[in-house]
mmCIF file as Biopython writes it, N, C-alpha, C and O atoms, coordinates in Angstrom:
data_model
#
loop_
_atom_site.group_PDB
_atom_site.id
_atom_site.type_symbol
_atom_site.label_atom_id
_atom_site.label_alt_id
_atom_site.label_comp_id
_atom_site.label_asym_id
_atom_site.label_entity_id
_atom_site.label_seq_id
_atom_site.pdbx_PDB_ins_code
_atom_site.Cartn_x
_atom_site.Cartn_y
_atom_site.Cartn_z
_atom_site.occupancy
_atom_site.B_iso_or_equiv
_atom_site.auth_seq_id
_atom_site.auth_asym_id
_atom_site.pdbx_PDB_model_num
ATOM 1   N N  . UNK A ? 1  ? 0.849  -1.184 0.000  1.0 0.0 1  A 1 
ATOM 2   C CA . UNK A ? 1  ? 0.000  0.000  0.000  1.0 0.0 1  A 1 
ATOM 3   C C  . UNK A ? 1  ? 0.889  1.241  0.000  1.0 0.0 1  A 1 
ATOM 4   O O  . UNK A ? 1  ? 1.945  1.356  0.623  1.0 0.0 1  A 1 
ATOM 5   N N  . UNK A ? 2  ? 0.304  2.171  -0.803 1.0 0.0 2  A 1 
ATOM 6   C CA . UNK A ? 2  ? 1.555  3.440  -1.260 1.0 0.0 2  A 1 
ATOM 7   C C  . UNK A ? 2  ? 1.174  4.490  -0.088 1.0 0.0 2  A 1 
ATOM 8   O O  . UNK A ? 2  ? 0.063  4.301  0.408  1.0 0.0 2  A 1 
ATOM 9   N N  . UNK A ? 3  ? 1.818  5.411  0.351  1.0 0.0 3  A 1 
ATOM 10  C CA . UNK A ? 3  ? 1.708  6.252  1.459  1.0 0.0 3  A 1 
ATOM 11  C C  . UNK A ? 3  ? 1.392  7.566  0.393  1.0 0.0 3  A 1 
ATOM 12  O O  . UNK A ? 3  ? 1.034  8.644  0.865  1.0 0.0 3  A 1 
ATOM 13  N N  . UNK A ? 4  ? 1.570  7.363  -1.176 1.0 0.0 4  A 1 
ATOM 14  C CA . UNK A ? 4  ? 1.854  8.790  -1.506 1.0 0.0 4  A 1 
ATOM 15  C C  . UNK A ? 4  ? 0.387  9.667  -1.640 1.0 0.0 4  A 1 
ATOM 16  O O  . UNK A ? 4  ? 0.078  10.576 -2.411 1.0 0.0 4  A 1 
ATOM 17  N N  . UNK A ? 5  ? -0.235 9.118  -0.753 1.0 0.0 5  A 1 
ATOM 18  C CA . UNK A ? 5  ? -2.177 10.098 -1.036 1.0 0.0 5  A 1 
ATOM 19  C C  . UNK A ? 5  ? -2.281 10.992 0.152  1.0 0.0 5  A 1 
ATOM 20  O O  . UNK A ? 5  ? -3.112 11.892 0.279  1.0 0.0 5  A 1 
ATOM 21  N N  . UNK A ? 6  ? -0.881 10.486 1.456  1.0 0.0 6  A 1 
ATOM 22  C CA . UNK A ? 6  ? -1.339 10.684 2.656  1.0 0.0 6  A 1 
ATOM 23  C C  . UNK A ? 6  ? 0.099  12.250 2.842  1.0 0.0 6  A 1 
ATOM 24  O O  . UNK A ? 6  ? 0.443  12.897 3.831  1.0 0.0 6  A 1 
ATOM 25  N N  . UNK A ? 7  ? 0.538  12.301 1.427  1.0 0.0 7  A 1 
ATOM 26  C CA . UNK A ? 7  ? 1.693  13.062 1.860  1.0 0.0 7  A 1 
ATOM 27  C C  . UNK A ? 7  ? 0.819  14.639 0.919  1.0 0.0 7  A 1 
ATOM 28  O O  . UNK A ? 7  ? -0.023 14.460 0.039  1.0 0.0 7  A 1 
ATOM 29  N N  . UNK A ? 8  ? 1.250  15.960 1.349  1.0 0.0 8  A 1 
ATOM 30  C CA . UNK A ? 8  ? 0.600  16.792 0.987  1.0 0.0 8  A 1 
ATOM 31  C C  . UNK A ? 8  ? 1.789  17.054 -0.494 1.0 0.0 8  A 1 
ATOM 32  O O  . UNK A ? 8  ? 2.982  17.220 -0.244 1.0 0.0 8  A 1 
ATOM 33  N N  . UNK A ? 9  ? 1.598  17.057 -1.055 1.0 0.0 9  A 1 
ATOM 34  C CA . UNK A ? 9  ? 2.662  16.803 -2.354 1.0 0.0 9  A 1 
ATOM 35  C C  . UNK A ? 9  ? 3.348  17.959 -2.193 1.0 0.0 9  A 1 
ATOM 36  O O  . UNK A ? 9  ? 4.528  17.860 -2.531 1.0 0.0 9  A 1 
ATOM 37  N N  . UNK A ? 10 ? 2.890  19.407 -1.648 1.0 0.0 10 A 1 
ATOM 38  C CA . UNK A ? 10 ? 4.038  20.435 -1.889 1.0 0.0 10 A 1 
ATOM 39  C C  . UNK A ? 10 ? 4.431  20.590 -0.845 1.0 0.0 10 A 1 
ATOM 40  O O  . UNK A ? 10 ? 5.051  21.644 -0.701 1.0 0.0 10 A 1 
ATOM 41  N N  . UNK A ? 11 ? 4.294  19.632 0.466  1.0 0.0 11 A 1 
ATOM 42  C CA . UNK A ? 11 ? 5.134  19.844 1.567  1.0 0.0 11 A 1 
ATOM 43  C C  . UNK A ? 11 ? 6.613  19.753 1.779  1.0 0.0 11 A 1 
ATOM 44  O O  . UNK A ? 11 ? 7.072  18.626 1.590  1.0 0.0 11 A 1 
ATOM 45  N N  . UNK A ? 12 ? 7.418  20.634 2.111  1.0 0.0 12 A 1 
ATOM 46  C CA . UNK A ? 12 ? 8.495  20.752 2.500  1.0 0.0 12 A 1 
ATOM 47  C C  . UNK A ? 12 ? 9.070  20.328 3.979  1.0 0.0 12 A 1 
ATOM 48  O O  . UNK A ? 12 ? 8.696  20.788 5.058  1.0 0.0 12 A 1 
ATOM 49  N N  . UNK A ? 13 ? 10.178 19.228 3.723  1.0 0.0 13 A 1 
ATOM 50  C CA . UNK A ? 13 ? 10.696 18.384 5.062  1.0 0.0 13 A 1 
ATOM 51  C C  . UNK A ? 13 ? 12.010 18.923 4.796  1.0 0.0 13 A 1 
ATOM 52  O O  . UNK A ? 13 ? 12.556 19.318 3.765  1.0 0.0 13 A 1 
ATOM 53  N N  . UNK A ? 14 ? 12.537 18.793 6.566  1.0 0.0 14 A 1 
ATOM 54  C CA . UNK A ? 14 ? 14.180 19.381 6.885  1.0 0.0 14 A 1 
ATOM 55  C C  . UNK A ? 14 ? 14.904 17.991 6.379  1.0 0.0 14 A 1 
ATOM 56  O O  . UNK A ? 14 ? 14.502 16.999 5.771  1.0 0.0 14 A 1 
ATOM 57  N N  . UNK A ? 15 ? 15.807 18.285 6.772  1.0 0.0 15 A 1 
ATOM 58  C CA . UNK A ? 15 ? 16.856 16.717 6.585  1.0 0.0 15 A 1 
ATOM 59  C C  . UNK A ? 15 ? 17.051 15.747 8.062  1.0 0.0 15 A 1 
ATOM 60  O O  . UNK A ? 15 ? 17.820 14.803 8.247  1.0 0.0 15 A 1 
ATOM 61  N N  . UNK A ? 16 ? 16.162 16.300 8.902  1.0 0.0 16 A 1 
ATOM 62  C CA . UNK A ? 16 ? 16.514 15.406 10.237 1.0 0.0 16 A 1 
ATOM 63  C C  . UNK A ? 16 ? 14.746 14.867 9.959  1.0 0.0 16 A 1 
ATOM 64  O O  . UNK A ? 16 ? 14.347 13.911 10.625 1.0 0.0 16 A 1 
ATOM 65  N N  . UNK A ? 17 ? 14.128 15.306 9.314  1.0 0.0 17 A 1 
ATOM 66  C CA . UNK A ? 17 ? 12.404 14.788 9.072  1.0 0.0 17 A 1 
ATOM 67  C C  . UNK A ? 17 ? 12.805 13.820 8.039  1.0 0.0 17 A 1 
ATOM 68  O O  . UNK A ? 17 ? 12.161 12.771 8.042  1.0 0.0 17 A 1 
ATOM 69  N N  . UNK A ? 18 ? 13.724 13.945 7.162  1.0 0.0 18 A 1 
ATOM 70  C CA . UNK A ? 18 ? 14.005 13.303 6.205  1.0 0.0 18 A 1 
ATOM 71  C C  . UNK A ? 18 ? 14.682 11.912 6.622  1.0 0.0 18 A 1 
ATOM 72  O O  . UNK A ? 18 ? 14.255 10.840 6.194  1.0 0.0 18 A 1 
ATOM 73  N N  . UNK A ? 19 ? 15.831 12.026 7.541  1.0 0.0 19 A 1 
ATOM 74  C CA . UNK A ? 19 ? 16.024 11.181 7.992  1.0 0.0 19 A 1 
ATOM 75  C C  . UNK A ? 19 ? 15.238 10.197 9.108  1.0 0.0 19 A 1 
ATOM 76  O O  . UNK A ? 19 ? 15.924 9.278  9.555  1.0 0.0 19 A 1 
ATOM 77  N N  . UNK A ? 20 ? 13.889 10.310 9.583  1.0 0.0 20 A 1 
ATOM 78  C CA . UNK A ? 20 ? 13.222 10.140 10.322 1.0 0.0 20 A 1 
ATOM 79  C C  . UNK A ? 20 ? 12.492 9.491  9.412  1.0 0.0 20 A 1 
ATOM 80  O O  . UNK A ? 20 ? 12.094 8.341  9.600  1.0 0.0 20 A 1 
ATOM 81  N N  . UNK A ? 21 ? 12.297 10.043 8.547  1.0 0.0 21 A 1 
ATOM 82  C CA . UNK A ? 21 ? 10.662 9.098  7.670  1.0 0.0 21 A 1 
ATOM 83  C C  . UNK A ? 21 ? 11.366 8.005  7.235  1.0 0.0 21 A 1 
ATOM 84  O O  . UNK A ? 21 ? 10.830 6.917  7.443  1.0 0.0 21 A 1 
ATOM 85  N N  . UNK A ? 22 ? 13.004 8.021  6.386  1.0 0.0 22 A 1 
ATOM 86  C CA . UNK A ? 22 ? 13.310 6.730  6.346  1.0 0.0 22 A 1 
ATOM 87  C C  . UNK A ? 22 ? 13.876 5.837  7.140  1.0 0.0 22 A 1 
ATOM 88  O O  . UNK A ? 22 ? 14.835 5.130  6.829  1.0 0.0 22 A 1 
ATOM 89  N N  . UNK A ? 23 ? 13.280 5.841  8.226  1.0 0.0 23 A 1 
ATOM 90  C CA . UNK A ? 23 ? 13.768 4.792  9.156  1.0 0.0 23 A 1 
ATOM 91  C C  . UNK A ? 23 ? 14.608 4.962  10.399 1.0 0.0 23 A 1 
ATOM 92  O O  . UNK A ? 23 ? 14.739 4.121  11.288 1.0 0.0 23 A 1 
ATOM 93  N N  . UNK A ? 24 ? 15.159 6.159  10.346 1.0 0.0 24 A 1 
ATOM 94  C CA . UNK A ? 24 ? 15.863 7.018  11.764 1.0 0.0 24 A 1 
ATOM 95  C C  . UNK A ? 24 ? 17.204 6.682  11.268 1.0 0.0 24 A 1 
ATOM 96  O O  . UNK A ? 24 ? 18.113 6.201  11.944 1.0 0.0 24 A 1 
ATOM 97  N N  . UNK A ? 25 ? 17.247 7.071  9.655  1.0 0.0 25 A 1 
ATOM 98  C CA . UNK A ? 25 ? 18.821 6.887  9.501  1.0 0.0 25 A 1 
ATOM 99  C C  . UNK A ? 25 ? 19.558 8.275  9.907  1.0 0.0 25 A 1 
ATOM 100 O O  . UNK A ? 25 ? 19.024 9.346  10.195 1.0 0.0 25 A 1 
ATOM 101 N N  . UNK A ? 26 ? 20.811 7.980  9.854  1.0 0.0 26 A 1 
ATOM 102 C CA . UNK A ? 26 ? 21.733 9.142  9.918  1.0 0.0 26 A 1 
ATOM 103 C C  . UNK A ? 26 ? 22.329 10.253 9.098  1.0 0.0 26 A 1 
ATOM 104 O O  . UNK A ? 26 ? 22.686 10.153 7.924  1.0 0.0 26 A 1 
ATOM 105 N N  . UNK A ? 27 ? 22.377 11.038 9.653  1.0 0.0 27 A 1 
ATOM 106 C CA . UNK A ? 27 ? 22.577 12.789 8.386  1.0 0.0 27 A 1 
ATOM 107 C C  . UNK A ? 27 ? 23.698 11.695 7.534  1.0 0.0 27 A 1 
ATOM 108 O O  . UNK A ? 27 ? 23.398 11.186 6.455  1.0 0.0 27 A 1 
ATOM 109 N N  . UNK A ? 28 ? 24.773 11.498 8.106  1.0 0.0 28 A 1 
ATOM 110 C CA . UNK A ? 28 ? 25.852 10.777 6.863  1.0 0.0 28 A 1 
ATOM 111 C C  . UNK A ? 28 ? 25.052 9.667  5.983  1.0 0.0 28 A 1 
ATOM 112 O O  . UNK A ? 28 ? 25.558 9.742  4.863  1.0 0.0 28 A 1 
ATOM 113 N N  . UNK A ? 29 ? 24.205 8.837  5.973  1.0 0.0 29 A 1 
ATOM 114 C CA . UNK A ? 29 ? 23.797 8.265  5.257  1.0 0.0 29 A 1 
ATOM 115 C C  . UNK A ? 29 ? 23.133 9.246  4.312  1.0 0.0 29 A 1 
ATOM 116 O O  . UNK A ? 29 ? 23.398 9.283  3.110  1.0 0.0 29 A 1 
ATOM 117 N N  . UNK A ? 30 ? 22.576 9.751  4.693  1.0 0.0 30 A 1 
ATOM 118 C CA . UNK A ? 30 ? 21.630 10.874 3.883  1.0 0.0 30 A 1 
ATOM 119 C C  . UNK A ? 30 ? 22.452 11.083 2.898  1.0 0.0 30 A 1 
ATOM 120 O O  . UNK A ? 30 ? 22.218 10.775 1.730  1.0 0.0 30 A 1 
ATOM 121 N N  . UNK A ? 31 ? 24.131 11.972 3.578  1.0 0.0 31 A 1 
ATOM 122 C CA . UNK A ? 31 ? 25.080 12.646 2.366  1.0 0.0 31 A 1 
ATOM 123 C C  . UNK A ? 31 ? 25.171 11.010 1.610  1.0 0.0 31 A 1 
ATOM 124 O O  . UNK A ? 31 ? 25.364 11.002 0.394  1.0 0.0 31 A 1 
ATOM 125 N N  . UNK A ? 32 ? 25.074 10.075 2.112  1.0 0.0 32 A 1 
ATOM 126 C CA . UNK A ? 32 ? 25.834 8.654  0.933  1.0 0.0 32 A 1 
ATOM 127 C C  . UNK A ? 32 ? 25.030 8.786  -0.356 1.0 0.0 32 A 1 
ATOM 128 O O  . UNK A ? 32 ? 25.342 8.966  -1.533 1.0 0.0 32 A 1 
ATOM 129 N N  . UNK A ? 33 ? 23.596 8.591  0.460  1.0 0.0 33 A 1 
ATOM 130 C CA . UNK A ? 33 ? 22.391 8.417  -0.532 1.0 0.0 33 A 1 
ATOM 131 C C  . UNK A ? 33 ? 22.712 9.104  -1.848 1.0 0.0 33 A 1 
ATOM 132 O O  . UNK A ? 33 ? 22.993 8.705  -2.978 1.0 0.0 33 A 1 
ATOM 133 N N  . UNK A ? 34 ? 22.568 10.251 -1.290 1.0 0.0 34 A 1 
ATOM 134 C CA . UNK A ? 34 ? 22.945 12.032 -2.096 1.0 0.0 34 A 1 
ATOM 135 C C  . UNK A ? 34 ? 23.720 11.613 -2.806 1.0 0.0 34 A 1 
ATOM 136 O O  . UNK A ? 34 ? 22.997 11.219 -3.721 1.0 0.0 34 A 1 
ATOM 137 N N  . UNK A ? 35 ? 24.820 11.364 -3.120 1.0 0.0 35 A 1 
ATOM 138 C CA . UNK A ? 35 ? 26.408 11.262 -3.439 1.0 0.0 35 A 1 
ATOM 139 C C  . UNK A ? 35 ? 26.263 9.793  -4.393 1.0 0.0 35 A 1 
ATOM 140 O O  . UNK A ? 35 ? 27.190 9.465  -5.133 1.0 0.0 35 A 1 
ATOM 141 N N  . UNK A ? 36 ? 25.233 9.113  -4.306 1.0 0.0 36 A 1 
ATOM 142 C CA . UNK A ? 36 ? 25.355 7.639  -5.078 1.0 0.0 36 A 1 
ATOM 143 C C  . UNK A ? 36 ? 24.056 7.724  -6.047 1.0 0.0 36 A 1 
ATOM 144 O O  . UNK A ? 36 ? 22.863 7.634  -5.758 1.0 0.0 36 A 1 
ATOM 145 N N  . UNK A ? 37 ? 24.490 7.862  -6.892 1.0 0.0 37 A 1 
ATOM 146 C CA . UNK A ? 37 ? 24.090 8.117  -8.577 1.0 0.0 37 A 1 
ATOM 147 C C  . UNK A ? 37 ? 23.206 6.632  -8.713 1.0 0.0 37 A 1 
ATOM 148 O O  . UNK A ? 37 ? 22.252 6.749  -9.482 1.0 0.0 37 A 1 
ATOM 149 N N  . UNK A ? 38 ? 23.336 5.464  -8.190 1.0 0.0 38 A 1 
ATOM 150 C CA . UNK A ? 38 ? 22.473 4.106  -8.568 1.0 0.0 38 A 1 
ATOM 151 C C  . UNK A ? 38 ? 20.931 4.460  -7.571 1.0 0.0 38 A 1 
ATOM 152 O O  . UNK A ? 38 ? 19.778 4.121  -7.837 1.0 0.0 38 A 1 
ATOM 153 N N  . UNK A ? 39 ? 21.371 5.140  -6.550 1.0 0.0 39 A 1 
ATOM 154 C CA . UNK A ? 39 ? 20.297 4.975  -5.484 1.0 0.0 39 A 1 
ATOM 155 C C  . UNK A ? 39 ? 18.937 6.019  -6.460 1.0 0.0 39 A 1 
ATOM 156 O O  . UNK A ? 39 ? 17.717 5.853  -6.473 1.0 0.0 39 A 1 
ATOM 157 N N  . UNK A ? 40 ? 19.763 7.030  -7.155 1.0 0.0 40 A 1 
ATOM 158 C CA . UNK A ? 40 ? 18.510 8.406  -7.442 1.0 0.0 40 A 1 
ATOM 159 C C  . UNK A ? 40 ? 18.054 8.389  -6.311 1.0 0.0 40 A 1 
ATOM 160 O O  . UNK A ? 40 ? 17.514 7.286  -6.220 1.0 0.0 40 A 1 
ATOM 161 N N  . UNK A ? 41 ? 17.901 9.034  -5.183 1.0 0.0 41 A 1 
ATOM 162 C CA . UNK A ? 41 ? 18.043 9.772  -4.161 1.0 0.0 41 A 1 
ATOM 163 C C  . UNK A ? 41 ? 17.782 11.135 -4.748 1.0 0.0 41 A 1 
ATOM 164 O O  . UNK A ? 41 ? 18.452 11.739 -5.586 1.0 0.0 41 A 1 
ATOM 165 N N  . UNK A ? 42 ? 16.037 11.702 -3.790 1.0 0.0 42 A 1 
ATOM 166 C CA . UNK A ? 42 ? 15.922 13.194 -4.252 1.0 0.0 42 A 1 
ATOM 167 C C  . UNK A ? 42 ? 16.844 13.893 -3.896 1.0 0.0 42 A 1 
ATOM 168 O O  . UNK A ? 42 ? 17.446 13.697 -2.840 1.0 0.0 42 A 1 
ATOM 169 N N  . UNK A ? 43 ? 17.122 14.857 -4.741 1.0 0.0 43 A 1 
ATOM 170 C CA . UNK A ? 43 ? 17.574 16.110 -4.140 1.0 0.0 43 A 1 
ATOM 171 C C  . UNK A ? 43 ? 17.061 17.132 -4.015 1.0 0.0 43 A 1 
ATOM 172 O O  . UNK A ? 43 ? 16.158 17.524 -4.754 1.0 0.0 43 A 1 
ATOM 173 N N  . UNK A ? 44 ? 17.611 17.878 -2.898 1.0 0.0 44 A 1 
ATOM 174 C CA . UNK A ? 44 ? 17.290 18.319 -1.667 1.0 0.0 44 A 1 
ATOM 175 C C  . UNK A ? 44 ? 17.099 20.258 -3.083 1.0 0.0 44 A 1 
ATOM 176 O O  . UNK A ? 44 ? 17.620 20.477 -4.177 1.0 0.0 44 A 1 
ATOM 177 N N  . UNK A ? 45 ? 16.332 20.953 -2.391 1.0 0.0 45 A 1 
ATOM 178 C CA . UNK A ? 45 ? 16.116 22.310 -2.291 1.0 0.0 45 A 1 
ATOM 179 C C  . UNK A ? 45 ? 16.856 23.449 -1.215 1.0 0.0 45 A 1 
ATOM 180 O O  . UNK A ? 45 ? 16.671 23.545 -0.002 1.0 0.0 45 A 1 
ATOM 181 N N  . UNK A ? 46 ? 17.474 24.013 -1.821 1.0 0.0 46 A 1 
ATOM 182 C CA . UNK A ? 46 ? 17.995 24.758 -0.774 1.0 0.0 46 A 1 
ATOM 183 C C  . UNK A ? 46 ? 17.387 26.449 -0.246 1.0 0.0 46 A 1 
ATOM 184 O O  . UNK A ? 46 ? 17.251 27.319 -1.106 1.0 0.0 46 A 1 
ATOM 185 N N  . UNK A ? 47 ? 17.136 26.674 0.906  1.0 0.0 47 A 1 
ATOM 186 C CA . UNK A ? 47 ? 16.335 27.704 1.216  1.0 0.0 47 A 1 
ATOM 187 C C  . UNK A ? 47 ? 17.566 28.367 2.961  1.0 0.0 47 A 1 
ATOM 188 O O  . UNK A ? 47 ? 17.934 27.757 3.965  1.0 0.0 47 A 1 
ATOM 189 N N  . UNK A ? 48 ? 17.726 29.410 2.616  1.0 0.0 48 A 1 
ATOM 190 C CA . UNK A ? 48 ? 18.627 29.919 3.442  1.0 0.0 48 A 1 
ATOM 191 C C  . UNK A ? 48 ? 19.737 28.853 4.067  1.0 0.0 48 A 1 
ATOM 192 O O  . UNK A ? 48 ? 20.207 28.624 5.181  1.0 0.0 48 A 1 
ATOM 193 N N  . UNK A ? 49 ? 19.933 28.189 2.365  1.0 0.0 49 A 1 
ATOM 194 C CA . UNK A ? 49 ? 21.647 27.423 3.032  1.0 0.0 49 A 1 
ATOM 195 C C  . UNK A ? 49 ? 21.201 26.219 4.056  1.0 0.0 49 A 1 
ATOM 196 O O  . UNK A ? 49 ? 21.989 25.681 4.834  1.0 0.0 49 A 1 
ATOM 197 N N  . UNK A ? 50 ? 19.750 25.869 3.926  1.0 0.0 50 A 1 
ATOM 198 C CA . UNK A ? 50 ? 19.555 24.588 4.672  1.0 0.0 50 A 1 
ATOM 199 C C  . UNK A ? 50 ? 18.730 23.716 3.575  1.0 0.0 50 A 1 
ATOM 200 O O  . UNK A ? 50 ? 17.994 24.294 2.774  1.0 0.0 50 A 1 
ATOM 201 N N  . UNK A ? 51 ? 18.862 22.473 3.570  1.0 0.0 51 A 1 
ATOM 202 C CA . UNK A ? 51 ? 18.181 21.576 2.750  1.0 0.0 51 A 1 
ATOM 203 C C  . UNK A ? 51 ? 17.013 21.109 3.030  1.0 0.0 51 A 1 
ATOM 204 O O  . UNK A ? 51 ? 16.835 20.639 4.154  1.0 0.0 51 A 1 
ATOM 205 N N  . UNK A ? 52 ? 16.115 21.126 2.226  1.0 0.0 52 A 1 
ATOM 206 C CA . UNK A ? 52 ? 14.534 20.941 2.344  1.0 0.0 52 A 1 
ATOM 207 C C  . UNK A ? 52 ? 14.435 19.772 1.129  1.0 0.0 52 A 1 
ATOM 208 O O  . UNK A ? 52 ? 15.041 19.604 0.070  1.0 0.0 52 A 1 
ATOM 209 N N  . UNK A ? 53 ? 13.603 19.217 1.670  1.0 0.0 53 A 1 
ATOM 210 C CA . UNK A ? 53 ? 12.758 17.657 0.004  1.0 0.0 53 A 1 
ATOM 211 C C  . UNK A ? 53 ? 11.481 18.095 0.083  1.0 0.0 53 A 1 
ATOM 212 O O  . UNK A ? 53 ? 11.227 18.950 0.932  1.0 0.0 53 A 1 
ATOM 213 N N  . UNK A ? 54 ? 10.517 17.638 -0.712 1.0 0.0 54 A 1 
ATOM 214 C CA . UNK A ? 54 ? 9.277  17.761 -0.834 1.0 0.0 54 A 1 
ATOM 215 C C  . UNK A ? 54 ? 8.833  16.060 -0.186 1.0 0.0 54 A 1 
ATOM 216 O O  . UNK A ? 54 ? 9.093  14.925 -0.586 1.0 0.0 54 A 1 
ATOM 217 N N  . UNK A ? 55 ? 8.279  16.449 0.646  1.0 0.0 55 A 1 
ATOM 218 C CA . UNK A ? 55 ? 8.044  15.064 0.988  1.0 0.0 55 A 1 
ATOM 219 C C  . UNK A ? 55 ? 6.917  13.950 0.610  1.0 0.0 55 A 1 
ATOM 220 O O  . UNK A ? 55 ? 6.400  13.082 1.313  1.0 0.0 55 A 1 
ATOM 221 N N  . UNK A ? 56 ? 6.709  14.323 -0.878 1.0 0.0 56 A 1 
ATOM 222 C CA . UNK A ? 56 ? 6.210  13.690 -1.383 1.0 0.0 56 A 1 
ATOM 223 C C  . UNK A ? 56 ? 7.119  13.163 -2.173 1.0 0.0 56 A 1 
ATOM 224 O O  . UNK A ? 56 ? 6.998  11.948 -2.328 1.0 0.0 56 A 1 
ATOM 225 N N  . UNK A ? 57 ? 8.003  13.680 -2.734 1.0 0.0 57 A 1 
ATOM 226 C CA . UNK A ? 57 ? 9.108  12.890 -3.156 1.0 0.0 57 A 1 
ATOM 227 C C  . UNK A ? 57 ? 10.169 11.691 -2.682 1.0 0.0 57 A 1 
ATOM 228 O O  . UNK A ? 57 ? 10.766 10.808 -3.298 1.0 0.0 57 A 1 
ATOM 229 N N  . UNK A ? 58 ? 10.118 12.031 -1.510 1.0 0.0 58 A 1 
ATOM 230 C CA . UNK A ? 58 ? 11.072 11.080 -0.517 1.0 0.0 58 A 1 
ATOM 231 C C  . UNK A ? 58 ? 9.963  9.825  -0.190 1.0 0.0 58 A 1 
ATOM 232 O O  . UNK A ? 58 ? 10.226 8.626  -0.280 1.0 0.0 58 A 1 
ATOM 233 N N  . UNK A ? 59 ? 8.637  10.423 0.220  1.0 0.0 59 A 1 
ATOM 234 C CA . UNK A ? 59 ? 7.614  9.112  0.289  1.0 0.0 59 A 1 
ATOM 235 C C  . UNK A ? 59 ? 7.614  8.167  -0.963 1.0 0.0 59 A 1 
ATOM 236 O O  . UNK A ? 59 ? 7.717  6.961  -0.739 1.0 0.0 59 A 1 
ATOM 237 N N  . UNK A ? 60 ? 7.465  8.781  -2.803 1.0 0.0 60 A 1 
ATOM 238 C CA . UNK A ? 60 ? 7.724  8.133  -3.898 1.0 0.0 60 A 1 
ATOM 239 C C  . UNK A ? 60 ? 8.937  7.475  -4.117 1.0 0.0 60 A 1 
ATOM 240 O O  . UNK A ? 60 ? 8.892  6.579  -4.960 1.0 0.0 60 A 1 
ATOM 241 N N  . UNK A ? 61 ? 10.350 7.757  -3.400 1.0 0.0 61 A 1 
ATOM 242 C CA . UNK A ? 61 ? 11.616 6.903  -3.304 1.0 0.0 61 A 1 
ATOM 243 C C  . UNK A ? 61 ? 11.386 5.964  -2.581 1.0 0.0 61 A 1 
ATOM 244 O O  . UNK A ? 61 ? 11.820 4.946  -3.121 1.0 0.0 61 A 1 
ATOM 245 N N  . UNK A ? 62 ? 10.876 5.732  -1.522 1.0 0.0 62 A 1 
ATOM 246 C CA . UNK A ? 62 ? 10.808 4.857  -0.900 1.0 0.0 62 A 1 
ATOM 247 C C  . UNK A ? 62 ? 9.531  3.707  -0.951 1.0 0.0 62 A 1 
ATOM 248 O O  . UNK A ? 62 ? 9.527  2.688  -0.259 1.0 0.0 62 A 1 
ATOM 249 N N  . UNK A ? 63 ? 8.571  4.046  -1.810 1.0 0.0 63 A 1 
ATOM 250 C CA . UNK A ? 63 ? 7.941  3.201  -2.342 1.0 0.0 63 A 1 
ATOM 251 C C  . UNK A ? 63 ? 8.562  2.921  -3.142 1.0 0.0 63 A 1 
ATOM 252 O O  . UNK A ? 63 ? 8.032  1.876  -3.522 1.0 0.0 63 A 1 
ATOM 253 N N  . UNK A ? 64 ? 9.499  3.117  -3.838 1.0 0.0 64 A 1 
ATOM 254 C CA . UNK A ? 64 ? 9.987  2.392  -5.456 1.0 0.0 64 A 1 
ATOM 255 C C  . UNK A ? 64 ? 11.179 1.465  -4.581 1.0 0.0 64 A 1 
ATOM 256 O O  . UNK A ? 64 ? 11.211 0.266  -4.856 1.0 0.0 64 A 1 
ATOM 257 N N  . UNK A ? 65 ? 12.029 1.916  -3.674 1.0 0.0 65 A 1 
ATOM 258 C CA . UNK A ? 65 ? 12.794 1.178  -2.696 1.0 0.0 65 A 1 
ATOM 259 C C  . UNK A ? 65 ? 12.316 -0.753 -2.775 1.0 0.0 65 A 1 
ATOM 260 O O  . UNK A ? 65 ? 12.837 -1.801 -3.156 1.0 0.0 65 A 1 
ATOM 261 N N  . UNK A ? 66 ? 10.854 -0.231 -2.064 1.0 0.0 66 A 1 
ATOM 262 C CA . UNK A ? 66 ? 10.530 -1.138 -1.015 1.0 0.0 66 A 1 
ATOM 263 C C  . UNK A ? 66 ? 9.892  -2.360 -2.364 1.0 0.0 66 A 1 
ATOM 264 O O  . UNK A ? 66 ? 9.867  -3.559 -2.085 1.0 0.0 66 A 1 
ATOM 265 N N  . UNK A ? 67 ? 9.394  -1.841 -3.838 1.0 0.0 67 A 1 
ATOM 266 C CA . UNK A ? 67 ? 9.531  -2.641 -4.935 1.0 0.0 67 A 1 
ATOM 267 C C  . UNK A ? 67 ? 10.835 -3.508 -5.597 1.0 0.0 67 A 1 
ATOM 268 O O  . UNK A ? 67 ? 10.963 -4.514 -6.295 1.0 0.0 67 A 1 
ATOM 269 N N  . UNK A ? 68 ? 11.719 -2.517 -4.957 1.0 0.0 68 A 1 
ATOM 270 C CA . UNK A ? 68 ? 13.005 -3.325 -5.365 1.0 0.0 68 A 1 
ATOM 271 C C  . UNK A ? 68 ? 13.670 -4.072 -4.518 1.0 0.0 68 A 1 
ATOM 272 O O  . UNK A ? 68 ? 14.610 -4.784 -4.871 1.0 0.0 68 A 1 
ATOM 273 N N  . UNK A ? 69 ? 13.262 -3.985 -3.362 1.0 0.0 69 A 1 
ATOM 274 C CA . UNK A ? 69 ? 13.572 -5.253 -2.110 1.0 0.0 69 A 1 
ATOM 275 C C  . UNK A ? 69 ? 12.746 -6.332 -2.617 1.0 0.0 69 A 1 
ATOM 276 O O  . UNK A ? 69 ? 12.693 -7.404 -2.014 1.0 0.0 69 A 1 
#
């Protein structure tokens, strides 16, 4: 079942929300994700020099994830 109906599509998440929705990983995983070209891993928006996702996007990565497990 897809989460992406329950996410407001133009909502904007920090990178510690970001790391929280997928699983309570860590800011350095985050930069791995970022940094590894196989994963496509959103990237981030930048708004006064801090990184924001749309968290409807990060919910759509991780449904396509959880297809490829």
């Amino acid at each position: 079942m897809t989460t992406q109906g329950s996410a407001h599509p133009h909502k904007r998440i920090n990178a510690a929300q970001v790391c929280e929705l997928c699983g309570g990983v860590s800011d350095m995983s985050l930069h791995r994700w970022l940094n590894n070209p196989e994963l496509a891993f959103p990237k981030p928006i930048y708004i006064a020099r801090r990184r924001y996702w749309r968290e409807a996007d990060i919910i759509e990565w991780l449904d396509a994830r959880e297809v490829v497990a």
